[in-house]
N, C-alpha and C positions, 0 to 999 in steps of 0.2 A: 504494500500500500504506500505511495509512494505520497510523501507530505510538500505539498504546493509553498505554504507559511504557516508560518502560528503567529497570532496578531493578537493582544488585547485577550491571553488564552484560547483563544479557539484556533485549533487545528483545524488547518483546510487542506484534504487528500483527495486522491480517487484511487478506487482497486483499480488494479491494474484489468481484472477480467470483465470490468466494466466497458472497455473500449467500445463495446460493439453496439453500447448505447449511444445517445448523443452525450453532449459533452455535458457535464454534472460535477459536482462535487457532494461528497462527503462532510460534514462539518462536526466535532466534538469537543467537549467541553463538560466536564464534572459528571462526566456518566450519561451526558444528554448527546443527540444526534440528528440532525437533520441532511436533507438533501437537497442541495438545489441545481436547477437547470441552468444552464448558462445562454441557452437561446433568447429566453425570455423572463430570465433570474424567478421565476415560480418555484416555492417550494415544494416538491417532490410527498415530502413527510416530514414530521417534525414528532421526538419523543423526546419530552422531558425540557424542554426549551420555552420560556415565557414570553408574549407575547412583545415583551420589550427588549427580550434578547435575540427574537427572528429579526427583528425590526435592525438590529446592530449587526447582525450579521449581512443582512440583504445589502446595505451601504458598504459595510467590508467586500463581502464579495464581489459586489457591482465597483467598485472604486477599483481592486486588483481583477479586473474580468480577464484583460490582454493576457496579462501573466498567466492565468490561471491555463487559457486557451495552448498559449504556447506550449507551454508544461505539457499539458494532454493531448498537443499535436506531436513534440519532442518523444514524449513515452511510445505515442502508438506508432510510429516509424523506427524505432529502435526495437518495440515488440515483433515488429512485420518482418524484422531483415534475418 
């Protein structure tokens, strides 16, 4: 599982055997996890996360999107070869 950042405690990954989705993220923090899309930053799921901590993460992750893309462009061409 390959870790994008951790910002402000939240870790932001993606599994690797998720390639074959579109692009998404993983997000954890004190035991809680949510997922979100990067097409359209919609959260996927959300456990254990308050409604003022999706709200801090959606600005995180929408703030580093580029990054995030690249990352999960870089892994799945390195997976491919």
């Amino acid at each position: 599982m390959p870790t994008v950042f951790i910002q402000s405690g939240y870790r932001v990954s993606f599994y690797s055997y998720d390639l074959a989705e579109r692009i998404h993220v993983h997000v954890f923090k004190a035991g809680s996890e949510c997922k979100e899309w990067m097409d359209d930053l919609t959260i996927a799921f959300s456990r254990g996360f308050r409604s003022h901590e999706i709200a801090e993460i959606r600005r995180i992750v929408s703030d580093r999107r580029n990054e995030i893309v690249i990352k999960w462009q870089g892994h799945e061409r390195t997976s491919n070869q």
